[in-house]
N, C-alpha and C positions, 0 to 999 in steps of 0.2 A: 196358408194362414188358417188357424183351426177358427172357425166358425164360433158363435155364441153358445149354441146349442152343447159343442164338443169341450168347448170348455167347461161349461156345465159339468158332463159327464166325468171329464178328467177329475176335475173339483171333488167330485164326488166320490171318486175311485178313490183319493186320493184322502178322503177323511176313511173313508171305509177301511183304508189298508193301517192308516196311525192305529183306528179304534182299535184292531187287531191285534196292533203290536202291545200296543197297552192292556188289555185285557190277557193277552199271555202272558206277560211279565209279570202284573200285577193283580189279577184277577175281575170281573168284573164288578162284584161290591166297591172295593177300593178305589177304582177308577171314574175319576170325574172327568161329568161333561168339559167343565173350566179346562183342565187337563188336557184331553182329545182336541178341544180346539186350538188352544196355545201349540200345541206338539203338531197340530197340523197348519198354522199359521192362520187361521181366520178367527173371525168372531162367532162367540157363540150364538147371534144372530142368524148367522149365513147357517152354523151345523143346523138348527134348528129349520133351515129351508126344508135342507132334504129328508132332515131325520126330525120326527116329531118328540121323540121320546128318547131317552137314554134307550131304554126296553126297546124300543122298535132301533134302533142303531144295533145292538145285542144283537137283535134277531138278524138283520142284515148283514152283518158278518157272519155268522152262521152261516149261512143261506150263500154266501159267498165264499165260504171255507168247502162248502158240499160240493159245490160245482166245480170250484177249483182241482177240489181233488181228483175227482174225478175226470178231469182234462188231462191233470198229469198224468195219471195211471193209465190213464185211456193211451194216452202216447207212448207210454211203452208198451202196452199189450199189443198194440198193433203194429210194431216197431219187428219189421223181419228179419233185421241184424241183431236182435236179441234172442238168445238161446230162451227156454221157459226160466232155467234156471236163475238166470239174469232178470229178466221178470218181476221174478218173486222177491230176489233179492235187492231190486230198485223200490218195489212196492215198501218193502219192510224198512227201509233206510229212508225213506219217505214217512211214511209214519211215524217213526222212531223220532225224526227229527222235529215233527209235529208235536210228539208227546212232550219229547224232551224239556220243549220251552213252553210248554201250557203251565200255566199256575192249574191249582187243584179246584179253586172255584169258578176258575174258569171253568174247567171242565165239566163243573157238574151244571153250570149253566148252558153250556152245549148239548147237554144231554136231556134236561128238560125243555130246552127249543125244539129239540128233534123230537120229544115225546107230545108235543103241543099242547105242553102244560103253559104257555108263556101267551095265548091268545088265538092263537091259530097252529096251523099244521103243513103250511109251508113247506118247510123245511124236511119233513118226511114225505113232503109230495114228493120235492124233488130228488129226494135220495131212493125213493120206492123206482120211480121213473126212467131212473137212470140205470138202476140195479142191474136190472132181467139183463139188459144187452149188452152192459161192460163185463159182469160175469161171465155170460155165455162163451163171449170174445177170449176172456183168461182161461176158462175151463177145458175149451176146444185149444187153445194153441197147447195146455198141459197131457189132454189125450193124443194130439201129434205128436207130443216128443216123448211118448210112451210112461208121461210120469202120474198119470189118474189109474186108477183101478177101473178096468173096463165093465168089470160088475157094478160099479157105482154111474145110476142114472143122474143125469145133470137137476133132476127134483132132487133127488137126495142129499147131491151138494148144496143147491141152495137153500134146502130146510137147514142144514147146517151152518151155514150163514147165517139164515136167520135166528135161528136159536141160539146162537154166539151174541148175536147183535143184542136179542132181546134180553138176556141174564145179563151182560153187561150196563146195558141200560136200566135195566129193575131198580128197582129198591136195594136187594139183596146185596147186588153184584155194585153198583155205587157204595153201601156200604164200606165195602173191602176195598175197590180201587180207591173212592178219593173220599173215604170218609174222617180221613184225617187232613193236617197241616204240613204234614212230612214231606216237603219235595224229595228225598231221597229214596222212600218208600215209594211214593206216589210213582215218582220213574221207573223205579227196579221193577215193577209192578206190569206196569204199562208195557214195559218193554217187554218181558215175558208173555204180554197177553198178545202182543204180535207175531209173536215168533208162534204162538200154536194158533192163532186165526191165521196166517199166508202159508204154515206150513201144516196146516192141516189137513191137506187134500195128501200131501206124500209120505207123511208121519216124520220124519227126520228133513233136514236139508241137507241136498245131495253132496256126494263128497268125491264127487267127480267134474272133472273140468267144464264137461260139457252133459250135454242130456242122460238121463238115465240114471238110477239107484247105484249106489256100492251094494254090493252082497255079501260083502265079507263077513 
């Protein structure tokens, strides 16, 4: 029998995951509190236990979109029945499916959570934190199976990363992905912007079964 404490935590998993789905479908502007609690079955009395604020709710899915992700991806990096190729390709169908269903204002409120335009910095703590060692992990299983340029040092990947990360998030680079209303744009968009940030270490994706480039 789950304890008080745990139902607590359930409770709470369990507005966190609603406010998710609502805020992708619908974006975060649109989305009321009234909404998130009806769609997760309590009173807005109870959401307001754990979440003080719409804005602090916002941020807490974030913040729980970060870690998550990185749980997943981590499980396949680490995952020895997966060729790299496989990898990359779970990484990307992962994403994609992420982008797919984000509204546009959602995203661009993900993106100033992440830039700790929203009251704190959270949320880049934990994505900075996490970074070094899941890359490292993907970097090294892509120099095992001969698909990284061995003249390329693992700083240089991850300036890369980083400078992907950073233009994307700017001003500029918001602009262009979700500076419009277009979901159909917004995706075509997105999903392009995946395929050259996972397959930017190889320059193409491989077009053999298993490890290693075509040369043809």
């Amino acid at each position: 029998m789950a304890t008080n404490q745990q139902r607590k935590q359930q409770q709470r998993q369990h507005i966190l995951q609603t406010a998710q789905t609502l805020f992708m479908r619908d974006g975060f502007k649109a989305t009321k509190v009234s909404a998130i609690a009806a769609a997760a079955d309590v009173s807005q009395v109870t959401l307001y236990k754990y979440f003080d604020s719409k804005l602090n709710l916002g941020h807490q899915v974030v913040l729980a979109m970060v870690n998550d992700g990185y749980a997943d991806s981590r499980a396949y990096a680490t995952d020895p029945q997966l060729s790299y190729q496989e990898i990359v390709q779970k990484m990307v169908t992962l994403s994609t499916q992420m982008t797919d269903t984000m509204h546009p204002d959602f995203y661009r409120f993900v993106v100033r959570d992440m830039q700790g335009q929203l009251g704190n910095d959270e949320t880049m703590q934990a994505y900075q934190a996490q970074k070094r060692n899941f890359w490292s992990v993907v970097i090294q299983r892509g120099r095992e199976a001969g698909m990284i340029d061995p003249a390329l040092t693992d700083d240089a990947l991850m300036l890369y990363l980083d400078m992907f990360i950073q233009y994307i998030s700017s001003p500029a680079g918001q602009k262009i992905v979700a500076g419009g209303e277009q979901d159909a744009h917004f995706k075509a968009l997105t999903r392009q912007i995946d395929h050259l940030f996972f397959y930017g270490f190889i320059g193409v994706p491989p077009t053999e079964t298993k490890e290693g480039l075509s040369h043809e």
